[in-house]
C-alpha positions in Angstrom: 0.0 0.0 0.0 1.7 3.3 -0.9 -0.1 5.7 1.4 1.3 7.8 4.2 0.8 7.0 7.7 -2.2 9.1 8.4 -3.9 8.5 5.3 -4.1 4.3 6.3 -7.4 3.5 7.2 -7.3 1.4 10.7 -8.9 -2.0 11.2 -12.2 -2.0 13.3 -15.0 0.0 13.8 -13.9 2.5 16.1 -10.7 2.9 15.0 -12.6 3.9 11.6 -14.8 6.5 13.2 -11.4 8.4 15.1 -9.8 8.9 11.4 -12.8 9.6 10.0 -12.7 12.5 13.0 -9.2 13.0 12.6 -9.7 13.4 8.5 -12.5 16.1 8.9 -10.4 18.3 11.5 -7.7 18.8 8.3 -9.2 18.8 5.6 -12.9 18.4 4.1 -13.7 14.8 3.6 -16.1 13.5 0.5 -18.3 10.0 0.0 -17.8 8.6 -3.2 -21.0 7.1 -4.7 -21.8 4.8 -7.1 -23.9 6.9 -9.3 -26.6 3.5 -10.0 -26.9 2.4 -6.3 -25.7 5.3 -4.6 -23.0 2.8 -2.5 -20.5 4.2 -0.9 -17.4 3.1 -3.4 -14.5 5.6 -1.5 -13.5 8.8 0.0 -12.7 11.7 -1.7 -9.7 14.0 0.7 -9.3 17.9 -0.2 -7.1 19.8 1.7 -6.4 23.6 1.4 -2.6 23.6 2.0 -2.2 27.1 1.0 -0.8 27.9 4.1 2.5 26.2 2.9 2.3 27.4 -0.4 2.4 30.9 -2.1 -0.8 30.4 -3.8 -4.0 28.7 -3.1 -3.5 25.1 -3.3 -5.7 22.4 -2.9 -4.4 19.0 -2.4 -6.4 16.1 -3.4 -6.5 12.2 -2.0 -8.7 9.4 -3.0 -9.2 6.2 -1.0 -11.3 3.3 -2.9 -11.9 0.0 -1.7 -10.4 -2.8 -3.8 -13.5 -3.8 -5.3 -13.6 -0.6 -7.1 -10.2 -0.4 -8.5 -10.2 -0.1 -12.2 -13.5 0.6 -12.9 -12.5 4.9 -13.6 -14.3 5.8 -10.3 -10.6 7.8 -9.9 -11.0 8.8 -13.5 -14.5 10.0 -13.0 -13.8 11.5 -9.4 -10.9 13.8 -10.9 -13.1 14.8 -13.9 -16.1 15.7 -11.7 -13.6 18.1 -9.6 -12.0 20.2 -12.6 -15.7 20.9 -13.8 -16.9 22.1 -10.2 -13.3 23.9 -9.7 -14.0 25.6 -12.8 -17.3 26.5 -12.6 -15.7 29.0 -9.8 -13.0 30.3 -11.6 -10.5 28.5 -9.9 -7.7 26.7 -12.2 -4.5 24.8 -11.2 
């Protein structure tokens, strides 16, 4: 698995729920849907980092179970984000 640390998603219930906490407190914190059956498929991570940077930066993560890998939810996910983004003027 090539994720950092904080990014891992614990084993058990109430482990979930504290970095599903700990995720919200950083950064805003998406479900991804199956558009059909509306099933929670991932997790969508921005984070407004532009306190690091010179300019506003947005830093995006993606976390989908293996079921749904290669099936372009990513693809789909990242599409869907550029169209809102620029909707507001914003462009990276």
């Amino acid at each position: 698995m090539h994720l950092p640390e904080p990014l891992r998603m614990p084993d058990g219930a109430n482990q979930a729920e504290s970095w599903v906490a700990a995720r919200q407190a950083e950064s805003f914190l998406y479900a991804v849907r199956e558009a059909n059956t509306a099933a929670i498929v991932g997790l969508m991570i921005l984070a407004d980092t532009s306190e690091f940077d010179a300019t506003v930066t947005l830093r995006l993560g993606y976390l989908f179970g293996q079921f749904a890998w290669g099936h372009g939810y990513a693809t789909e996910l990242v599409k869907g984000l550029v169209q809102e983004l620029d909707q507001f003027g914003w462009s990276g």
